[in-house]
C-alpha positions, 0 to 999 in steps of 0.5 A: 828120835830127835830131828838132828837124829834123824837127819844125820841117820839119812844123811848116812843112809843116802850116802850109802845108796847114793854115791856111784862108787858104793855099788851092789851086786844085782846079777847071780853071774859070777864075775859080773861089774856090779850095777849102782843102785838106781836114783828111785831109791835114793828118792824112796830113802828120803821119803822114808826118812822124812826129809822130803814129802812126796809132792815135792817130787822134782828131782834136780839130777844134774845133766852133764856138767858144763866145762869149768869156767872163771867168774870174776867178782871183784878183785881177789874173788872168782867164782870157779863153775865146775872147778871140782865137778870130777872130784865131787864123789869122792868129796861126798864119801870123805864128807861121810867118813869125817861125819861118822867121827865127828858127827853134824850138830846145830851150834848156837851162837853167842845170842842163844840161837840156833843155826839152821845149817848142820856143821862139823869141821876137818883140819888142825882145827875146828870152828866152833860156835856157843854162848861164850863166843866164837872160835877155833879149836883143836878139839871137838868140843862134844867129844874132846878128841881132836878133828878128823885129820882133812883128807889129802883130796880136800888140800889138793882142791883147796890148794888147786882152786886158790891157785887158780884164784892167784893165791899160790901156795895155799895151806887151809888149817880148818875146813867147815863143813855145812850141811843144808836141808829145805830152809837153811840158810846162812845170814850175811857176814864177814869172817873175821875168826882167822888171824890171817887176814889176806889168806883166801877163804875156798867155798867148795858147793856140793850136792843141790845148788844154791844161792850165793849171796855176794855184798860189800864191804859193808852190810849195808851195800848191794847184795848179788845172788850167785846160783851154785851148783855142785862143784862150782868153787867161791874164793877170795881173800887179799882185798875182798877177804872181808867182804860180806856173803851168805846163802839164801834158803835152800830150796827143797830138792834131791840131788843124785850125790846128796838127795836131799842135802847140799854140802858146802866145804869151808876152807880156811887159814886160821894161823 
């Protein structure tokens, strides 16, 4: 069984004994609330799947989250701390269900390399990546059906966080959905794919938290690091819709929600 293999049967595994809402049943009386499966096993699953080694046992549950709050950036962008932190259960289950329909996969870029970040896509269309360019597509490439449909809680957040944002009225097309491991990480870059131009981007973090890296408009300007933790939520678009941005490595880690993965949604107006 390959890496990829791997991860995508522990990803589904963990998601299995890691969510709250999936719960079993520990007590022989009847009628009892079933118990949710304690977080060792969520920990025992990885190792068993490889995805962390023993030694770097430090787990980064989260405590109780902080009240959402408003970062502002710069004109046109925020960054929206625990904006989804209520809604993150449920955006992980449904991160599952599309995964089991249009499974993660590592694209290639038109130069011939490999990302390290996992993807898969939800929505009217799917970002799509390999050695002829970059795009969006009605279909997944590695199976020719359409993407699954997104889910009417993924356009709610969406919609409510760009909201939030000043951007009213939002209506994503397509929701990328990276999967990060230790070590993945995602270069500066604009995004210049969509044909809307002033449409805000919405970054929902999920699972392990991150490094958000925030520039300029040109590569070559300072670069801030933002930490993300599950549930905060980037957005910008209107004047800083083109500015450059990335993820720095991901640090090796478990979190309750995803063990050792963190889940990044994409929202974005293609058309």
């Amino acid at each position: 069984m390959n890496q990829a293999a791997r991860q995508n049967m522990a990803f589904f595994r963990i998601m299995q004994i890691g969510l709250t809402i999936l719960c079993r049943d520990r007590s022989s009386q009847p009628g009892a609330e079933p118990a949710p499966i304690p977080r060792q096993a969520i920990i025992q699953a990885i190792i068993r799947y490889g995805l962390l080694s023993p030694r770097a046992m430090t787990p980064l549950f989260d405590d109780d989250p902080l009240p959402p709050s408003c970062e502002r950036l710069e004109e046109g962008a925020v960054l929206l701390r625990g904006f989804a932190a209520a809604q993150a259960p449920a955006l992980v289950e449904e991160v599952a269900r599309i995964a089991q329909a249009a499974p993660f996969r590592h694209l290639v870029t038109p130069g011939g390399y490999t990302m390290s970040v996992a993807m898969t896509n939800c929505g009217r269309v799917g970002w799509v990546s390999d050695r002829t360019g970059y795009r969006y597509d009605p279909a997944d490439p590695a199976t020719g059906s359409p993407w699954p449909a997104m889910p009417e809680s993924f356009l709610n957040l969406a919609a409510s966080a760009a909201a939030e944002a000043g951007f009213a009225r939002y209506d994503p097309d397509a929701c990328l959905i990276n999967r990060y491991i230790a070590g993945s990480k995602l270069g500066l870059h604009q995004d210049r794919d969509e044909k809307d131009a002033w449409a805000p981007i919405v970054s929902v973090s999920l699972g392990l938290p991150a490094v958000f890296l925030w520039g300029g408009k040109r590569r070559s300007e300072p670069v801030r690091r933002l930490r993300v933790e599950s549930g905060d939520i980037a957005v910008w678009g209107g004047p800083a819709r083109f500015v450059y941005h990335g993820v720095a490595p991901l640090k090796d880690g478990l979190h309750a929600l995803t063990g050792a993965a963190r889940i990044n949604l994409t929202f974005r107006k293609v058309f």
